[in-house]
C-alpha positions in Angstrom: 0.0 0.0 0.0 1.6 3.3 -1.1 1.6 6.4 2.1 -0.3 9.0 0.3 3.0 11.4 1.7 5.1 9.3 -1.4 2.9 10.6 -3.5 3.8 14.0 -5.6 1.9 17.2 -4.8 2.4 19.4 -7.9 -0.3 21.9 -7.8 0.7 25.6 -9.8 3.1 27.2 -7.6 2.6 31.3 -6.3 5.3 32.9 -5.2 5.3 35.5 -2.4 8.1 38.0 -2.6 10.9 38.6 0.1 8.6 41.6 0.3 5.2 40.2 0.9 7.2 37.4 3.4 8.6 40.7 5.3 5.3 42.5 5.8 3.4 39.5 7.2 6.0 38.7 9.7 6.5 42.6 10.5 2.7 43.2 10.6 0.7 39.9 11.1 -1.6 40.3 7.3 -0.9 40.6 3.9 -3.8 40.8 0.9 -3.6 38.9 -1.9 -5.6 40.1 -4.8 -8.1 39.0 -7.4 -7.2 35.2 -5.9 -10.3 34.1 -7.0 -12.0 34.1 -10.5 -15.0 35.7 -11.3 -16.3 31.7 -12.0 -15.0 30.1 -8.6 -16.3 33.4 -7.2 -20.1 32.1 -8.3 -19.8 28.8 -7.5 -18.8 29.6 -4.1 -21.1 31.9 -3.4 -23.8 29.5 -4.6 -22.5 27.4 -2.2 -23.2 29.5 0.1 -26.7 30.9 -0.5 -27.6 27.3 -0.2 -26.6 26.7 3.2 -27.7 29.9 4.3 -31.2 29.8 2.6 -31.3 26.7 4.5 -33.0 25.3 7.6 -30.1 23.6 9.0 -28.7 23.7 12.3 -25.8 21.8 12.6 -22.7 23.8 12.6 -24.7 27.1 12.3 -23.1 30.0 13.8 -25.9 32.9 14.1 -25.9 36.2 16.1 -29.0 37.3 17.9 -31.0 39.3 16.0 -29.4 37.5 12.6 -27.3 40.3 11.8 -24.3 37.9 11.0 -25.1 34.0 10.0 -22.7 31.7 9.0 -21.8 27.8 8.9 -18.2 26.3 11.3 -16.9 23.0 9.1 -18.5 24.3 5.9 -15.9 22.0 3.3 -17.9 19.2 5.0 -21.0 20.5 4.2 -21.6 21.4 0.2 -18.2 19.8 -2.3 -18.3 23.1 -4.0 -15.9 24.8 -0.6 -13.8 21.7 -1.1 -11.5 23.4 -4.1 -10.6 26.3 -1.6 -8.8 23.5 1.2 -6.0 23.3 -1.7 -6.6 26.5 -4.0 -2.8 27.2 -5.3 -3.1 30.7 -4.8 -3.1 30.4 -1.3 -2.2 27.2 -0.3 1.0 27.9 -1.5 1.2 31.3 0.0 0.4 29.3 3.0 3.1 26.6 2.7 5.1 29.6 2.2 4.4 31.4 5.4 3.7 28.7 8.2 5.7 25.7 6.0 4.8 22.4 5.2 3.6 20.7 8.1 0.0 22.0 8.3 -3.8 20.9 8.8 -7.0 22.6 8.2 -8.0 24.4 11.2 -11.4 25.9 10.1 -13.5 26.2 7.4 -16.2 28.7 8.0 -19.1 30.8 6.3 -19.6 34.2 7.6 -23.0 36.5 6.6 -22.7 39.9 7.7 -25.5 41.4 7.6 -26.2 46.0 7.6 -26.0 47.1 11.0 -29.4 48.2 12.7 -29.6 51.8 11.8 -29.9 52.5 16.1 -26.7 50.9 16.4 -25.0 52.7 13.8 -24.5 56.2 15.6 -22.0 54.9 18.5 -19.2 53.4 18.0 -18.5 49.5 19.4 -15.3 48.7 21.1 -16.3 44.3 21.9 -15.2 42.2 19.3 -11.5 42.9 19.1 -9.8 39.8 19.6 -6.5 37.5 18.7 -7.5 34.2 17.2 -7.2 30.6 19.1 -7.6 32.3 22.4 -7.1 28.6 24.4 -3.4 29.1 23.2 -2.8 32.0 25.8 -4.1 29.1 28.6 -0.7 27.7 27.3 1.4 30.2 26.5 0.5 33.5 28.3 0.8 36.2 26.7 3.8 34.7 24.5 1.9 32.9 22.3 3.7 32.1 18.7 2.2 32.2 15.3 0.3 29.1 15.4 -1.9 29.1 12.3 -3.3 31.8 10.0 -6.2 32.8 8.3 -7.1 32.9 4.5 -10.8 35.0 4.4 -11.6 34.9 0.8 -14.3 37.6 -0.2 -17.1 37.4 -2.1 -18.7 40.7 -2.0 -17.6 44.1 -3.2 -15.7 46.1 0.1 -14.7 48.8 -1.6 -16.7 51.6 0.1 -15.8 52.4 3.7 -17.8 50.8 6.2 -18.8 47.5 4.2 -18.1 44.9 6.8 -14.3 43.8 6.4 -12.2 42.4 8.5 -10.3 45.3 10.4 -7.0 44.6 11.3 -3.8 46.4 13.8 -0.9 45.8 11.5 2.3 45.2 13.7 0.4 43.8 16.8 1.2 40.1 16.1 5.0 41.6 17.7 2.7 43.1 20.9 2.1 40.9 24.1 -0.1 43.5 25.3 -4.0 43.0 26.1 -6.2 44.1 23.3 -7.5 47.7 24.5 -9.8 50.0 23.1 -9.5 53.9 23.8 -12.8 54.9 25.5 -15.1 56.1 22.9 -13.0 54.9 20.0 -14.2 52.5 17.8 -10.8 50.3 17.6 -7.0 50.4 19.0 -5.1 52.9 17.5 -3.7 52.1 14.2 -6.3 49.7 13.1 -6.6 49.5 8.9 -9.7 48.7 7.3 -8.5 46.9 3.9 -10.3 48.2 1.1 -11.2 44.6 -0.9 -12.9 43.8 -4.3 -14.9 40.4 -5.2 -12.2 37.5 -5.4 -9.8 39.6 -3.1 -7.9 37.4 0.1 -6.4 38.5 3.4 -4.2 36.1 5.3 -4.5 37.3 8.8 -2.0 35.1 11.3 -3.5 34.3 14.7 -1.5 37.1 17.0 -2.8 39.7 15.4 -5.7 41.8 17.0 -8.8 41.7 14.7 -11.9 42.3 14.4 -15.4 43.0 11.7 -16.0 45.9 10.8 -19.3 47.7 10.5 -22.0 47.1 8.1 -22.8 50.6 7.0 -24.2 49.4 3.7 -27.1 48.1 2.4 -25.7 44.9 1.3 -24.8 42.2 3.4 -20.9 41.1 3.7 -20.0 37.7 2.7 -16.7 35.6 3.2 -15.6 32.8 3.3 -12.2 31.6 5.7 -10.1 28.6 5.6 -7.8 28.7 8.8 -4.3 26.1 8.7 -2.4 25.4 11.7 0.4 23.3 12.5 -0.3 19.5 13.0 0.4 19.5 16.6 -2.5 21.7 17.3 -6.5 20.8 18.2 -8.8 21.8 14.9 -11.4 24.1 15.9 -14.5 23.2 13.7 -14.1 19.4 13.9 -11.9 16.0 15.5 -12.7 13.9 12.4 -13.8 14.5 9.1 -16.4 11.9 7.8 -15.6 9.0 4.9 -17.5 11.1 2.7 -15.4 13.9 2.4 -12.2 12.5 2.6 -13.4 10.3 -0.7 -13.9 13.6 -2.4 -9.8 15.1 -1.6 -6.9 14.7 -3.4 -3.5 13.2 -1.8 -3.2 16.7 -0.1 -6.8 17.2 0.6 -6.9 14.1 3.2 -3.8 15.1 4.8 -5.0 18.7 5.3 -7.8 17.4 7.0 -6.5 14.4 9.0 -6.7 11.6 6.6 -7.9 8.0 8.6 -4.8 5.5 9.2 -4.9 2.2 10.6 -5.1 1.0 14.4 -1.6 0.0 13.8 1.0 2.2 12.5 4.6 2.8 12.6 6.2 5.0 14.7 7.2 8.2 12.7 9.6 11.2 14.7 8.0 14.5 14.5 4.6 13.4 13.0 5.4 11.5 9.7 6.6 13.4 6.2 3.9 15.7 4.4 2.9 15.5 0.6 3.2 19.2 1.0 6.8 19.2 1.8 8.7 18.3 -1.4 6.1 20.6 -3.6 7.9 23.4 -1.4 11.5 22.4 -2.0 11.2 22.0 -5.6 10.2 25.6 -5.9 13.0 26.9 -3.5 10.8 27.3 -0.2 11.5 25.7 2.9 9.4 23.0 4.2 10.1 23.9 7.5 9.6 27.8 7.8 11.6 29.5 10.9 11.0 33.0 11.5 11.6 35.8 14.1 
């Protein structure tokens, strides 16, 4: 029986620049743009309608009031999110920035909806946050970069006040608490990335973020696929089901935790990754230090 880690990975490789590499280590995010096409674009988002328009439960993630609504383990839930676990553009951005020895943290739908018009003449200061909080039960307040974000955007954010994801560039490098000036809307220095349709921004999980108002009439939707090294707890899910992992490619069902057999052999450090020698061919690490 052949390990599906002997088996070649050789998706279309997108390089970052020493540039891009810099400014995600120096200030926790970095945008990719126009990563999706206009047709993945629509068969996402068709994806998504579905599961929203939908009665379901399971996995549902909805704010009181339904101003956002979204889905937690959505590449399990509708095979039309499955092409975004190993989309080039990013995975390889991701191999890039983490290396190769990675799993699928998250896969999660997120709806926001326009802001009640009562709510929308005081500014909010809840909601700023780091990601994998029960890493600080750990760590402290030294936690390392553990696993990243890719939020993949399917609506137009263009206009200020559309819902994007707000980020504080540089506070990945801050052990500090997350604070919020009194009657401020955000910590100082906080950037709301102006994004178009297709449009990606890999946030890392140090750095304080949060969503940004809805001042539109048109509701925000994303998509995010979070990776994280292999040593770490998934948060959407302990197992995927048989009838995903029938649907992934060799680095599909290692992503997400492919099934092995009640007996295996003991591998050091966790066993190779198909993802590995894809990286070394192109001249990237497959074990990525950094400061």
């Amino acid at each position: 029986m052949i390990k599906t880690t002997e088996i070649p990975v050789d998706y279309d490789w997108h390089p970052l620049t020493e540039g891009d590499i810099r400014h995600f280590d120096e200030k926790g995010y970095l945008i990719l743009r126009d990563v999706l096409e206009p047709s993945m674009i629509e068969r996402v988002a068709a994806a998504a309608e579905r599961l929203i328009a939908s009665d379901l439960q399971v996995n549902r993630i909805a704010s009181a009031g339904a101003r956002n609504d979204g889905f937690r383990n959505c590449v399990a839930m509708d095979e039309d999110f499955i092409p975004l676990l190993t989309y080039p553009k990013t995975l390889s951005a991701v191999v890039q920035l983490l290396g190769a020895h990675i799993q699928l943290m998250t896969s999660h739908i997120i709806y926001k909806h326009p802001d009640p018009p009562s709510e929308r003449v005081s500014p909010k200061t809840s909601g700023w946050h780091r990601d994998y909080g029960a890493a600080g039960k750990v760590f402290g307040n030294h936690v390392p970069r553990i696993m990243l974000k890719c939020a993949f955007y399917l609506t137009e954010l263009t206009e200020p006040n559309s819902g994007a994801t707000l980020v504080v560039p540089g506070s990945n490098q801050s052990t500090d608490a997350v604070k919020v000036p009194e009657g401020a809307f955000g910590p100082p220095g906080y950037v709301e990335p102006k994004l178009r349709a297709g449009d990606c921004i890999l946030f890392e999980n140090r750095v304080v973020h949060a969503s940004g108002p809805n001042l539109t009439d048109r509701t925000r939707k994303a998509v995010m696929f979070g990776y994280g090294y292999r040593w770490i707890m998934p948060i959407d899910f302990r197992q995927q089901d048989s009838p995903l992992l029938e649907k992934l490619d060799v680095a599909g069902r290692y992503l997400v935790g492919e099934r092995y057999p009640p007996r295996v052999d003991y591998t050091p450090g966790g066993g190779d990754s198909p993802l590995a020698p894809w990286c070394e061919r192109h001249g990237a690490p497959a074990v990525r230090p950094y400061g």
